[in-house]
Each structure stands twice: as C-alpha cells, then as structure tokens.
Biopython code that builds the backbone (N, CA, C, O; Angstrom):
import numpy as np
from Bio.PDB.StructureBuilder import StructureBuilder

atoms = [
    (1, "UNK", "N", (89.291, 102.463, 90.612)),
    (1, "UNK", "CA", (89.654, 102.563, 89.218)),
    (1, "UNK", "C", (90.349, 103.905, 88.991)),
    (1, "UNK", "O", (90.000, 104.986, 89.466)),
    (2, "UNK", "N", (91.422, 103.655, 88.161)),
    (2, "UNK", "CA", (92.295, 105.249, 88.130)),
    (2, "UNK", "C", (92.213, 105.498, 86.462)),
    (2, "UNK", "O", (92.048, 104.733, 85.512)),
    (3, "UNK", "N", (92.409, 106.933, 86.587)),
    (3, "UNK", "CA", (92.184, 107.424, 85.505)),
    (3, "UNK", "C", (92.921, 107.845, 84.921)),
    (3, "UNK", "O", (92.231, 108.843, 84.712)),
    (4, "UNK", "N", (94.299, 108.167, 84.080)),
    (4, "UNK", "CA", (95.064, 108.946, 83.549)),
    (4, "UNK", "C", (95.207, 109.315, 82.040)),
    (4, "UNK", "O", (95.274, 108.579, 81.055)),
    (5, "UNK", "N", (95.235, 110.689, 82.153)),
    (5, "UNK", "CA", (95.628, 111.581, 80.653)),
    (5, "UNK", "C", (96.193, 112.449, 80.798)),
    (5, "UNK", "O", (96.225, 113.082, 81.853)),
    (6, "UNK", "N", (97.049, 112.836, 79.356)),
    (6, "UNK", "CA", (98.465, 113.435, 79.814)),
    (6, "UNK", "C", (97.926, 114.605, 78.634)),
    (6, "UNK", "O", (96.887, 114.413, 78.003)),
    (7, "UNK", "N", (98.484, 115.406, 78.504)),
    (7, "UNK", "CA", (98.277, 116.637, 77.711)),
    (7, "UNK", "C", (99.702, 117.193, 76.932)),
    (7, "UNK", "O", (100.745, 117.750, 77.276)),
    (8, "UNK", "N", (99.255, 116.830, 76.022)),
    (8, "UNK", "CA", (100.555, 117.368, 74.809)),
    (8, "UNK", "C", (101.878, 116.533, 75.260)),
    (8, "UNK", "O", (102.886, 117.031, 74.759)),
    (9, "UNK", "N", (102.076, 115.679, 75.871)),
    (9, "UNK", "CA", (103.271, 115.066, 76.633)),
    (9, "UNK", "C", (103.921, 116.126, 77.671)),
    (9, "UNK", "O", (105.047, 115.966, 78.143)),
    (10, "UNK", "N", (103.208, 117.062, 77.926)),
    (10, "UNK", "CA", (103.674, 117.949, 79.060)),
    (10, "UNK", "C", (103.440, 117.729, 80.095)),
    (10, "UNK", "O", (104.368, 117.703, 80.904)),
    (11, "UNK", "N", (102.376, 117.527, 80.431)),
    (11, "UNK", "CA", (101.785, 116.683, 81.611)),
    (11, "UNK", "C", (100.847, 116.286, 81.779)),
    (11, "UNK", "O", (99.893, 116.897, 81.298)),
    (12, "UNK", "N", (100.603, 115.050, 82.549)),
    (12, "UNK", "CA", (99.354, 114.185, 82.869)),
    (12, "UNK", "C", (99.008, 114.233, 84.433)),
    (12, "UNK", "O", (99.671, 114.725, 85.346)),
    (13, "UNK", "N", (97.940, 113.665, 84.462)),
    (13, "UNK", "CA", (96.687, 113.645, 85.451)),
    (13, "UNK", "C", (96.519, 112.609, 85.410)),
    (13, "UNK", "O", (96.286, 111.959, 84.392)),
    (14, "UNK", "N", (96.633, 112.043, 86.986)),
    (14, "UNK", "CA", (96.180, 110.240, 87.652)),
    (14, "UNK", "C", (94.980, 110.655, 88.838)),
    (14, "UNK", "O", (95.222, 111.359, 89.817)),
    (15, "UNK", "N", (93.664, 110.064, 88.521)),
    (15, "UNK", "CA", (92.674, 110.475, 89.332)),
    (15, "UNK", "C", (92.262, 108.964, 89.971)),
    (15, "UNK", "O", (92.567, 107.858, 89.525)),
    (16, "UNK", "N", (91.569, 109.255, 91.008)),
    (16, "UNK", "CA", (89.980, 108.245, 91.081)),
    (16, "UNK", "C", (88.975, 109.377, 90.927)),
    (16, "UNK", "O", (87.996, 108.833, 90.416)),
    (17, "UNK", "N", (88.694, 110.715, 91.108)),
    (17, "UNK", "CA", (87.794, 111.710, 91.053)),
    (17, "UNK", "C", (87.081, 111.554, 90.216)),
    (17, "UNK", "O", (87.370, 111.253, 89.058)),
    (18, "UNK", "N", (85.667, 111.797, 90.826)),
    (18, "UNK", "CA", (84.446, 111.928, 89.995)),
    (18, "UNK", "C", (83.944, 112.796, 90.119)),
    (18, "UNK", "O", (83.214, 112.982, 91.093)),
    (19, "UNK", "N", (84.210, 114.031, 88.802)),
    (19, "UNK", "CA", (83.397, 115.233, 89.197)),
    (19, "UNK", "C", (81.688, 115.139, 89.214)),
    (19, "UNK", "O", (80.968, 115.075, 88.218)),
    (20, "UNK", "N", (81.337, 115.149, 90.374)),
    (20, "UNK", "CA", (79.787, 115.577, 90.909)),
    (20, "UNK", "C", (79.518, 115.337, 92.408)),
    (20, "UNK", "O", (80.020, 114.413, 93.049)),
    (21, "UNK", "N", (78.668, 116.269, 92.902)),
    (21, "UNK", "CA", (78.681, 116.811, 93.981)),
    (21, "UNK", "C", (79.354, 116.208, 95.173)),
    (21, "UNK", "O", (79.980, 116.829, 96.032)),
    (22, "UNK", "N", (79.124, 114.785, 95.110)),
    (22, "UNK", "CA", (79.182, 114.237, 96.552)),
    (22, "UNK", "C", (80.732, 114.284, 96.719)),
    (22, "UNK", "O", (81.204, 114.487, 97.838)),
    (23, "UNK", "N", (81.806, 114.040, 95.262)),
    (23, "UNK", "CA", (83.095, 114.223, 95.799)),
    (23, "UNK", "C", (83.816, 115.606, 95.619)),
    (23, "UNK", "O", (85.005, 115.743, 95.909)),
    (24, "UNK", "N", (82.961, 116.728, 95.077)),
    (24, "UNK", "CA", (83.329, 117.870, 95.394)),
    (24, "UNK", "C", (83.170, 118.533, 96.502)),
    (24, "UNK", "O", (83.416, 119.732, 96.634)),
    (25, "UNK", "N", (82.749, 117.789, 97.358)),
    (25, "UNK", "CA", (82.480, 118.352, 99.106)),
    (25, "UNK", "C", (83.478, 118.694, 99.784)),
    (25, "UNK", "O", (83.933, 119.767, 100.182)),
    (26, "UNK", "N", (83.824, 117.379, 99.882)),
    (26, "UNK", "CA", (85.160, 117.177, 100.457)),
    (26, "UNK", "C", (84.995, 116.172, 101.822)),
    (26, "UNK", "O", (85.756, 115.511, 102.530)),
    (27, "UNK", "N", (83.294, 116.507, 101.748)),
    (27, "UNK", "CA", (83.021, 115.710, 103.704)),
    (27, "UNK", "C", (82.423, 113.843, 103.224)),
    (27, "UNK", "O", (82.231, 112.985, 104.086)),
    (28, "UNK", "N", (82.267, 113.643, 101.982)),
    (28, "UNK", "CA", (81.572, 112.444, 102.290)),
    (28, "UNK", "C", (81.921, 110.970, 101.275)),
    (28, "UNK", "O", (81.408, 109.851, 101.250)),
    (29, "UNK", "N", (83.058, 111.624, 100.486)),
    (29, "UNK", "CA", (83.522, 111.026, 99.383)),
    (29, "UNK", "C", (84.994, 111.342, 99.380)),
    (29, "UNK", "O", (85.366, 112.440, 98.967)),
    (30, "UNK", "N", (85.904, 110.393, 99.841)),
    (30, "UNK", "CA", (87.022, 110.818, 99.402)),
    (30, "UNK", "C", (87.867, 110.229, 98.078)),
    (30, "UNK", "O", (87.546, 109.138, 97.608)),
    (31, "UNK", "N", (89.087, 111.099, 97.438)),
    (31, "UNK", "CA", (88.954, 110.813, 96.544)),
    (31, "UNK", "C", (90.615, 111.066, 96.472)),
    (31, "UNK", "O", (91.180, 111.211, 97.557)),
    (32, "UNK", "N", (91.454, 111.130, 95.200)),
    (32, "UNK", "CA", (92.898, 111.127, 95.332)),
    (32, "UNK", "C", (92.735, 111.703, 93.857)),
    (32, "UNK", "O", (91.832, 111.312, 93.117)),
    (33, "UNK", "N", (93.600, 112.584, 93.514)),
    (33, "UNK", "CA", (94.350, 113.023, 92.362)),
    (33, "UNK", "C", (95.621, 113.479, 92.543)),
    (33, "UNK", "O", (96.103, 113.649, 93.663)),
    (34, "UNK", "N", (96.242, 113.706, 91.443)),
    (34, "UNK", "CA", (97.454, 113.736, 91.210)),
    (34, "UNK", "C", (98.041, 114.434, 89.629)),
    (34, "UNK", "O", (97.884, 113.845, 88.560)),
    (35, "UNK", "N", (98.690, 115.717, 89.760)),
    (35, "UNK", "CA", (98.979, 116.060, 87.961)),
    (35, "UNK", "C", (100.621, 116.095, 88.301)),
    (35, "UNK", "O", (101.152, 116.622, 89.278)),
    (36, "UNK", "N", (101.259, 115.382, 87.207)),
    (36, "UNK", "CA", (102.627, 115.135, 87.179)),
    (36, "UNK", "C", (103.393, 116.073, 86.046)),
    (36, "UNK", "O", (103.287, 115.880, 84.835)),
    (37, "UNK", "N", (103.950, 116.810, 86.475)),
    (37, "UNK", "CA", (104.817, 117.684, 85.572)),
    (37, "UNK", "C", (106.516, 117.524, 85.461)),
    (37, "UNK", "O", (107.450, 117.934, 86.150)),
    (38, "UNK", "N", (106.426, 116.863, 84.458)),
    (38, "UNK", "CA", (108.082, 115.895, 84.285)),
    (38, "UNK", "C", (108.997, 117.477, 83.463)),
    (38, "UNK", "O", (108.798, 118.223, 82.504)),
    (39, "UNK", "N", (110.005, 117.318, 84.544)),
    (39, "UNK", "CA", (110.884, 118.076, 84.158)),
    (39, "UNK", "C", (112.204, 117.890, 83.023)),
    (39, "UNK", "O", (113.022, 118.607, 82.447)),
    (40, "UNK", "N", (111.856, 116.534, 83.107)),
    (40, "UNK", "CA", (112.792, 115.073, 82.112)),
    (40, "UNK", "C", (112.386, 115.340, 80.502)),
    (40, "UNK", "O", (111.437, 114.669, 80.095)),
    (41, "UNK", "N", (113.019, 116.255, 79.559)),
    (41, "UNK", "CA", (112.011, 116.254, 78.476)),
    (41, "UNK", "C", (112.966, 115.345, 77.237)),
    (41, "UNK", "O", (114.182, 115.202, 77.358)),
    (42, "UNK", "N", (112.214, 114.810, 76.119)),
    (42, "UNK", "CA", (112.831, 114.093, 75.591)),
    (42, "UNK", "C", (112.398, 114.915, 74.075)),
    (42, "UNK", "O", (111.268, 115.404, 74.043)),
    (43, "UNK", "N", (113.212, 115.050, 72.946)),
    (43, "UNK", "CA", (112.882, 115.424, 71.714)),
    (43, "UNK", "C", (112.610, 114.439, 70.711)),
    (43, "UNK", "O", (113.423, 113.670, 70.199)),
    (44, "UNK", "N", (110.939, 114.578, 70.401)),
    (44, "UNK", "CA", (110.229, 113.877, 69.970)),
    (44, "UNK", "C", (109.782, 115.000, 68.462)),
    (44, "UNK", "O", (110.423, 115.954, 68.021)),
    (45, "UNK", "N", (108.460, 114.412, 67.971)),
    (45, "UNK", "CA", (107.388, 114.665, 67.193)),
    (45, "UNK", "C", (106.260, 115.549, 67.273)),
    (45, "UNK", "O", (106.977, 116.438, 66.814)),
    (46, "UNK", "N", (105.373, 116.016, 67.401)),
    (46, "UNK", "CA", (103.711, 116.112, 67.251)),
    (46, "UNK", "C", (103.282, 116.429, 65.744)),
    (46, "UNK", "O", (104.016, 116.999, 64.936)),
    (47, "UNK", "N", (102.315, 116.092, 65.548)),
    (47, "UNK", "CA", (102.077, 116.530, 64.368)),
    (47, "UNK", "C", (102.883, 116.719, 63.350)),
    (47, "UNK", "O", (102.984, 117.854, 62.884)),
    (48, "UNK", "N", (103.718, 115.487, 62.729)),
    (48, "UNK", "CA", (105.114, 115.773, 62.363)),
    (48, "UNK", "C", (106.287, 117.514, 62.208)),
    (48, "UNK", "O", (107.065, 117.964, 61.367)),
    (49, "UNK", "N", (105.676, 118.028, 63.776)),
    (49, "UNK", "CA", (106.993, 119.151, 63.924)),
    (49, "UNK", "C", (107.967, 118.551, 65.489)),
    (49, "UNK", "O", (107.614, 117.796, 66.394)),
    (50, "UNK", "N", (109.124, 119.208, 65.275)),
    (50, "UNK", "CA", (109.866, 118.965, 66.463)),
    (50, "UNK", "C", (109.079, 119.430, 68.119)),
    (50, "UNK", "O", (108.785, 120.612, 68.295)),
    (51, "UNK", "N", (108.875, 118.666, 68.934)),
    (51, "UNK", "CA", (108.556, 118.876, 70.357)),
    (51, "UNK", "C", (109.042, 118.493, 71.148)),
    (51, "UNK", "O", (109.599, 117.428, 70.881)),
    (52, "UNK", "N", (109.175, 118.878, 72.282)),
    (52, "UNK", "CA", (109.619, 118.276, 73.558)),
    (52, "UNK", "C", (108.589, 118.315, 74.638)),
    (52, "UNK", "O", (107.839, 119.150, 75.144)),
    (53, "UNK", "N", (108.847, 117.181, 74.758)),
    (53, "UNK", "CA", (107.799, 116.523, 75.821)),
    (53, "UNK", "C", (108.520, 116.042, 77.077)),
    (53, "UNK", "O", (109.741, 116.122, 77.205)),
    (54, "UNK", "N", (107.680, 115.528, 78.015)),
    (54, "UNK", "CA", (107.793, 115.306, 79.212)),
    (54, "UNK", "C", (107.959, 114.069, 78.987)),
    (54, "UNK", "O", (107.133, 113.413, 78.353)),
    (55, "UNK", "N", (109.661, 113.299, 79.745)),
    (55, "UNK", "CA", (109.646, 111.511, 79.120)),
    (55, "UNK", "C", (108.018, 110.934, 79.677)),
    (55, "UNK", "O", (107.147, 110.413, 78.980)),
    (56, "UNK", "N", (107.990, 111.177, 80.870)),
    (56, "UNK", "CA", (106.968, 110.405, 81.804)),
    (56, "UNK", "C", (105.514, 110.303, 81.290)),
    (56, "UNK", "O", (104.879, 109.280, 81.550)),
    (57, "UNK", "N", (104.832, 111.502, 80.432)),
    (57, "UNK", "CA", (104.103, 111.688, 79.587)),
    (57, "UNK", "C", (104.095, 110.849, 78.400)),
    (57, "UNK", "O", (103.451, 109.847, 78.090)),
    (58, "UNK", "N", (105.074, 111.604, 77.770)),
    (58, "UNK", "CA", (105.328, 110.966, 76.619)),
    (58, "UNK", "C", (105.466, 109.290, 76.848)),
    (58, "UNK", "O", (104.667, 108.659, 76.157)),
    (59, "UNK", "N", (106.120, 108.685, 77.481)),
    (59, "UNK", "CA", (106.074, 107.082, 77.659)),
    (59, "UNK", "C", (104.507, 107.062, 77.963)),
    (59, "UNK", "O", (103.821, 106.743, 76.992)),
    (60, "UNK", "N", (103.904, 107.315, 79.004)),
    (60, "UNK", "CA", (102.384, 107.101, 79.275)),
    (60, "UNK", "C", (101.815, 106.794, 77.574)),
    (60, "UNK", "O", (101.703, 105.677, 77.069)),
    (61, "UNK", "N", (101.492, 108.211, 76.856)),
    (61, "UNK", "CA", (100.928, 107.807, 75.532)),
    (61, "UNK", "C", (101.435, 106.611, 74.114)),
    (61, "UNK", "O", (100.743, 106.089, 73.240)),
    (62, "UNK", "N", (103.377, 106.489, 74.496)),
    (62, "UNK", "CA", (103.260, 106.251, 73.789)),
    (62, "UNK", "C", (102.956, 104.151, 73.970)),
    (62, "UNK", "O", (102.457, 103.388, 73.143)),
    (63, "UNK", "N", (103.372, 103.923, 75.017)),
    (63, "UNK", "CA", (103.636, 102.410, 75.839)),
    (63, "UNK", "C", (102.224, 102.216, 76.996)),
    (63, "UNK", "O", (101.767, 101.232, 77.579)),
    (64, "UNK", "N", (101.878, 103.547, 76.969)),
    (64, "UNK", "CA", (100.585, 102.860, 77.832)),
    (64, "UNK", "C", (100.632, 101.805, 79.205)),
    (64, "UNK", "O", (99.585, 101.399, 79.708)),
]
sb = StructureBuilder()
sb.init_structure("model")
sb.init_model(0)
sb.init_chain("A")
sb.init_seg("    ")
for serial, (resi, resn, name, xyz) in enumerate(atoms, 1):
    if name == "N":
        sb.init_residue(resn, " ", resi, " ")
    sb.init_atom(name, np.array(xyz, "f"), 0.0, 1.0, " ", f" {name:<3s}", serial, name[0])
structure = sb.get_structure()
C-alpha cells in the first residue's frame, strides 16, 4: 500500500514506510520511499493569493 502527500504543491512524498522500529533498522523490513521535487511550476492559487506550485504536486492534489 503506498502512501502519498504533497506539501504546499511544492513537493510530495510516495512511501510504503512505516515509521516504527522494525523498518527503521534497515536489517529486517524493507521498505521504499520517494520525495519528488517538480521543477515544472504552474501559476495557480492558495488561499486565494497567487502561487506557484509544482505541476506534479499540484495535479496530485488537485485530480488525485
């Protein structure tokens, strides 16, 4: 099961990681992450002020 959330449309995070002990080892649980920082920015919204976001982000939140 994967996990992803993106932050401000700047960038997001695709996990299977489960923070607690057994996959913070490293020896007995393996695990995959991934944080994507889109250099692609598109001029959007937040909080109705002007932002620019990351397309790849920004599509994640807004199309899911």
């Amino acid at each position: 099961m994967w996990l992803t959330i993106g932050y401000a449309d700047v960038w997001c995070a695709s996990t299977t990681a489960n923070i607690n002990d057994r996959s913070m080892t490293g020896i007995r649980d393996s695990e995959v992450a991934m944080r994507i920082v889109d250099t692609d920015v598109v001029e959007t919204t937040m909080y109705d002020e002007p932002w620019r976001a990351g397309r790849f982000a920004h599509n994640l939140r807004m199309y899911g």
